[in-house]
RONU-586632 format. One line per field, with one value per residue (C-alpha): residue number from 0; chain; x, y, z. Coordinates in steps of 0.05 Angstrom, whole numbers. Example, Ala and Ser with C-alpha at 12.3 -4.5 7.8 and 13.67 -1.06 7.14 Angstrom:
2
k: [0/1]
c: [A/A]
X: [246/273]
Y: [-90/-21]
Z: [156/143]
***
This chain:
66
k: [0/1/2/3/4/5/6/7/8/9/10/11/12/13/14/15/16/17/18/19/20/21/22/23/24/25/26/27/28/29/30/31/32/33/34/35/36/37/38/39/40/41/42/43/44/45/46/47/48/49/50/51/52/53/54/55/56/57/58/59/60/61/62/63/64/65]
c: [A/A/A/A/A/A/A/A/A/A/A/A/A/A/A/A/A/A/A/A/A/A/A/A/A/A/A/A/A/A/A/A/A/A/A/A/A/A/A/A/A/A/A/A/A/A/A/A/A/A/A/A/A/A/A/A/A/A/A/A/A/A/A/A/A/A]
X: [71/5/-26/-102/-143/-122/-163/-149/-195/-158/-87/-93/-68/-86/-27/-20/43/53/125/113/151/117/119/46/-16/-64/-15/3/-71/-97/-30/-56/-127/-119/-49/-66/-62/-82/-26/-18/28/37/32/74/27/-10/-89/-118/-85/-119/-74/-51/19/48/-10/7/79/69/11/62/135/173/215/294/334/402]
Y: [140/175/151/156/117/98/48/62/-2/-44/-8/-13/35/48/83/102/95/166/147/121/138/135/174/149/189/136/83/136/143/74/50/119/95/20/18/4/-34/-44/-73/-97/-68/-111/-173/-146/-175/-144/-149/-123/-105/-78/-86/-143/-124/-193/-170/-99/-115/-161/-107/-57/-88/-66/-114/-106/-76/-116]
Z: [95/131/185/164/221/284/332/399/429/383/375/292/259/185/134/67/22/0/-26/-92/-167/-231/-300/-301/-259/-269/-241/-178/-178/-174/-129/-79/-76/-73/-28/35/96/167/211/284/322/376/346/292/230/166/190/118/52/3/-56/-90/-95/-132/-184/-187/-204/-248/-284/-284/-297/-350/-389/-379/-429/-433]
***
């Protein structure tokens, strides 16, 4: 993760998920641009999120090979 903003007034600090595997680059690429969120950390709670993660996963799941 990368810290990208901070907001000292407030104490919000903005990161990016750098961490992420695909075989795809548009996938990394949209998942990069869109993955964010703004989280407080002394009230310990997700302010913003810009991605829809349930939506995401459920773009982007593979089905199970048994």
């Amino acid at each position: 993760m990368k810290l990208v903003k901070y907001d000292s007034n407030s104490k919000l600090e903005t990161w990016k998920f750098l961490g992420i595997g695909t075989n795809k680059p548009h996938e990394l690429n949209n998942f990069m641009f869109n993955g964010y969120r703004i989280y407080d950390n002394e009230n310990n709670t997700i302010i913003k999120t810009n991605l829809n993660l349930k939506q995401w996963i459920k773009d982007n799941e593979k089905p199970q090979v048994l």
